[in-house]
C-alpha positions in Angstrom: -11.9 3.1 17.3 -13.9 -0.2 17.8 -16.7 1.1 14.9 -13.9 1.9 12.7 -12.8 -2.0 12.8 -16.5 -2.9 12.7 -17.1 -0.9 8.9 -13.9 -2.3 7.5 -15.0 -5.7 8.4 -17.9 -5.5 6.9 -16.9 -3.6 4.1 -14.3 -6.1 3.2 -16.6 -8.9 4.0 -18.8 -7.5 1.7 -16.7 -7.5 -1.2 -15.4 -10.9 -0.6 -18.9 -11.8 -0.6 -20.0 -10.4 -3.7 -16.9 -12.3 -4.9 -17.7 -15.3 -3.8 -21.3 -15.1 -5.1 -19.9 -14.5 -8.4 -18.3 -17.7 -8.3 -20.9 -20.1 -6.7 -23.9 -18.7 -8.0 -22.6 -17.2 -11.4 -21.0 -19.7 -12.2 -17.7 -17.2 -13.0 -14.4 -18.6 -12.9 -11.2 -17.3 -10.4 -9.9 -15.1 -13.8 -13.6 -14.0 -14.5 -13.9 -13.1 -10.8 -10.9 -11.2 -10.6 -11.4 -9.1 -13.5 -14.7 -8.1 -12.3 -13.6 -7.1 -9.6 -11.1 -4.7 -10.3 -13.4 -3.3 -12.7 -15.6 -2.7 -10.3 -13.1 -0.6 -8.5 -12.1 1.2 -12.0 -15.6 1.7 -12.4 -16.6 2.9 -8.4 -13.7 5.1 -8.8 -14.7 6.9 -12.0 -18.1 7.9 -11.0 -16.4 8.9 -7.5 -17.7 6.3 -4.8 -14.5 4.6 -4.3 -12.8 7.3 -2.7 -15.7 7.2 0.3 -15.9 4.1 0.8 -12.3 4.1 1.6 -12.5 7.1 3.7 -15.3 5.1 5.5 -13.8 1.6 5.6 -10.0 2.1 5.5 -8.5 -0.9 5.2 -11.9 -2.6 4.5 -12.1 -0.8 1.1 -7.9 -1.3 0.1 -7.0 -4.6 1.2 -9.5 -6.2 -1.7 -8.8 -6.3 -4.9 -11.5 -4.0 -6.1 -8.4 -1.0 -4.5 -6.4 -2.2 -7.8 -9.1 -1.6 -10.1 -8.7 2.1 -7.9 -5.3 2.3 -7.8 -4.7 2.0 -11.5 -7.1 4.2 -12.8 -5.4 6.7 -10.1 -2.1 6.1 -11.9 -3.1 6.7 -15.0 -5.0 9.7 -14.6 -2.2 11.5 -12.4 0.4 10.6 -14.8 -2.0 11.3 -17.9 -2.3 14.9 -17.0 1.5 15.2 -17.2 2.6 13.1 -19.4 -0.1 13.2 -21.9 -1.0 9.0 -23.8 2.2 7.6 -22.6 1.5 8.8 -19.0 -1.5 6.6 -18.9 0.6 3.3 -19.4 3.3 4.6 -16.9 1.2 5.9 -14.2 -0.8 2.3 -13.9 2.8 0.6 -13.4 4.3 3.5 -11.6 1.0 3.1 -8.6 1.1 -0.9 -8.5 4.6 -1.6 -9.0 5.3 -2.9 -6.1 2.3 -4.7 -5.6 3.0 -6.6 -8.3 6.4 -7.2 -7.3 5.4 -8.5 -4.2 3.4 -10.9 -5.7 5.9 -12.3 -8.2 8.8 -12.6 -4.9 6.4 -13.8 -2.5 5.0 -16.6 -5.1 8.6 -17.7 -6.5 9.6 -17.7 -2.8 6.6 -20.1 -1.8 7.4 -22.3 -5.0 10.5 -22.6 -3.9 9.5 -23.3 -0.2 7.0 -26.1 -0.4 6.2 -29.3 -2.1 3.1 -29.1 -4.9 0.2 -31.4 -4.0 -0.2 -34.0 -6.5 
């Protein structure tokens, strides 16, 4: 169990990393970041190395963002098959749906909560 935990440390770690290097030594902003990132994932995904990584890491390959970049392009191709162009759109909102709802409660709720700086 304990090298389990090890890889998705350092799996994460990695990837926050890499982000982080984008932004200091890059140069790339948050957005810029971000967007990399989960096309990274998209990317990873489509030539089929995001799928072991996770299998690997666990947790240390779907808790960062690059998993979005996974789980959309999952989405879309599982709904694309059935659904033919328009399953594309629904299948990206159909996997991260709640991940994105999440993130609009949890954000309104900590607006709400505390006091700006500045």
């Amino acid at each position: 169990m304990l090298p389990f935990f090890f890889w998705a440390f350092v799996v994460g770690g990695s990837i926050c990393v890499i982000g982080q290097l984008l932004m200091d030594v890059g140069k790339l902003t948050p957005a810029h970041t971000l967007s990399t990132l989960v096309v990274a994932g998209a990317v990873l995904d489509t030539i089929g190395l995001y799928e072991p990584l996770i299998d690997f890491a666990g947790a240390g390959a779907t808790v960062p963002i690059t998993s979005f970049g996974n789980a959309l392009l999952h989405g879309a191709m599982e709904e694309s098959e059935k659904h033919g162009i328009i399953g594309v759109l629904t299948g990206m909102f159909k996997v991260t749906s709640s991940g994105i709802s999440a993130a609009i409660i949890f954000g309104f709720i900590g607006a709400v909560l505390f006091k700006p700086k500045g």
